[in-house]
N, C-alpha and C positions, 0 to 999 in steps of 0.2 A: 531730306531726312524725314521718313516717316515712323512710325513704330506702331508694327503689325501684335495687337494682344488677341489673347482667347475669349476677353470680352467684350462684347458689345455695349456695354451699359451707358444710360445716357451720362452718367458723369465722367466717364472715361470716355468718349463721343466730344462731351465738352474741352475736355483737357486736351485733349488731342487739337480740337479745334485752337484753343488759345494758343498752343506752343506754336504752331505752325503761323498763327497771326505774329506771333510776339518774335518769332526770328528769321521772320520772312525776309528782314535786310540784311540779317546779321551771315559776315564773312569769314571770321575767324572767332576761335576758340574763347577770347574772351569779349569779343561782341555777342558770342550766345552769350555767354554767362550774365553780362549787364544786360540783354535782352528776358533775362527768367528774373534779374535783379526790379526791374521795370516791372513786368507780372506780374509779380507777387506785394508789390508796391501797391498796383491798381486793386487786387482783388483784397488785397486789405482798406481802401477808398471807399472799395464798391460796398463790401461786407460791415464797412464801420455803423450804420445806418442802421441795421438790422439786428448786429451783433452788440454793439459799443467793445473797447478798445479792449476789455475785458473777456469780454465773449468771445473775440477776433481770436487774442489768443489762444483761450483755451482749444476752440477749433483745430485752431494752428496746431498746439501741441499733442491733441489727440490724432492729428492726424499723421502726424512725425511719428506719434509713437505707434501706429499701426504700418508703416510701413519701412520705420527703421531696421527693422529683422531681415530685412528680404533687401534693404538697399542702405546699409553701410557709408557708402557717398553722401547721407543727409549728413552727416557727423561733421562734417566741414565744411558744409553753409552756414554763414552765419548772414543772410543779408534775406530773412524769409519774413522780412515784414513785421517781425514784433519792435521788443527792444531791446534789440542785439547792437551791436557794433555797429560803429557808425560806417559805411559799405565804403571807403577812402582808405578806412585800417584794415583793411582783407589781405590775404598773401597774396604774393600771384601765382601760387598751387591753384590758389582756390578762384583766383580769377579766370586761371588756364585749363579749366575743367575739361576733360573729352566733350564734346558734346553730344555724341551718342548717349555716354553713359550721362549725361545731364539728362537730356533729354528723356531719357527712359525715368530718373527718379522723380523729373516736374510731371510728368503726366500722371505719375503714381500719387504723389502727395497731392497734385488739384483735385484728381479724382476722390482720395481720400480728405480733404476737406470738404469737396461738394458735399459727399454722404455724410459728414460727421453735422454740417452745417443741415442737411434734411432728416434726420434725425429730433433736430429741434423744431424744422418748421415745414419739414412732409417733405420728400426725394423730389417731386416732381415741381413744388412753387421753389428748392434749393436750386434745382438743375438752371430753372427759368432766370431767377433773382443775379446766378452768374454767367447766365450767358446774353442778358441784358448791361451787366457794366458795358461801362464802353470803353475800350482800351487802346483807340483809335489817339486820345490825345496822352499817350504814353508816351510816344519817344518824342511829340514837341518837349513835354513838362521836364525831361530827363536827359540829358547827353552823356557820353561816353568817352572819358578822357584817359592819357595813358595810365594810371593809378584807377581804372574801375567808374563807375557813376558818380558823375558829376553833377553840379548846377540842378540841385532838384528844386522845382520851381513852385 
């Protein structure tokens, strides 16, 4: 699964890059979805540092809200790393996402947090700061059980 955009931009370069890391094992419809669950885990880890928990989110919801127009499917995530629901209470509508169309609105909201996150601290030290997390120890810290993510460690 790829997703071919008209732009190039390094934040969208990045997103593209994590989705592909982040469900590179995933088999079924709801192994993406706990695999974008796991991502958006890590990039709030990674961002806590820089942002604090406060900042994270505001990012977070600026960046919802610049792409909720154009992608409707955000309206029924609730596991985007603030302090939503605990991701065990999710439907499993929302755990059985398409994952194309997953796919296409995680690429769109990372992108758009990258930019809302360089904005405060310059596009190009934002670009770097998250494509330096390391998301490599995401699916140890996190499993995947039949009810969604499990055992967050």
């Amino acid at each position: 699964m790829s997703v071919m955009t008209n732009e190039s931009s390094p934040e969208t370069s990045v997103a593209e890059r994590l989705w592909a890391q982040a469900t590179a094992q995933s088999r079924s419809a709801p192994e993406v979805t706990a695999a974008v669950e796991r991502l958006f885990l890590q990039l709030r880890a990674g961002l806590l540092p820089w942002a604090g928990g406060e900042g994270y989110r505001a990012l977070l919801d600026r960046a919802i809200g610049e792409v909720e127009a154009e992608h409707p499917l955000l309206a029924g995530l609730s596991f985007l790393g603030g302090d939503d629901a605990p991701l065990a209470t999710r439907t499993d509508a929302q755990r059985a996402l398409d994952a194309d169309e997953l796919q296409v609105v995680t690429v769109a909201l990372v992108a758009a947090l990258i930019a809302a996150f360089g904005r405060y601290v310059g596009s190009t030290l934002a670009v770097r700061l998250v494509d330096q997390i390391d998301f490599s120890c995401v699916s140890e810290s996190v499993s995947i059980g039949p009810g969604g993510v499990r055992n967050v460690v």
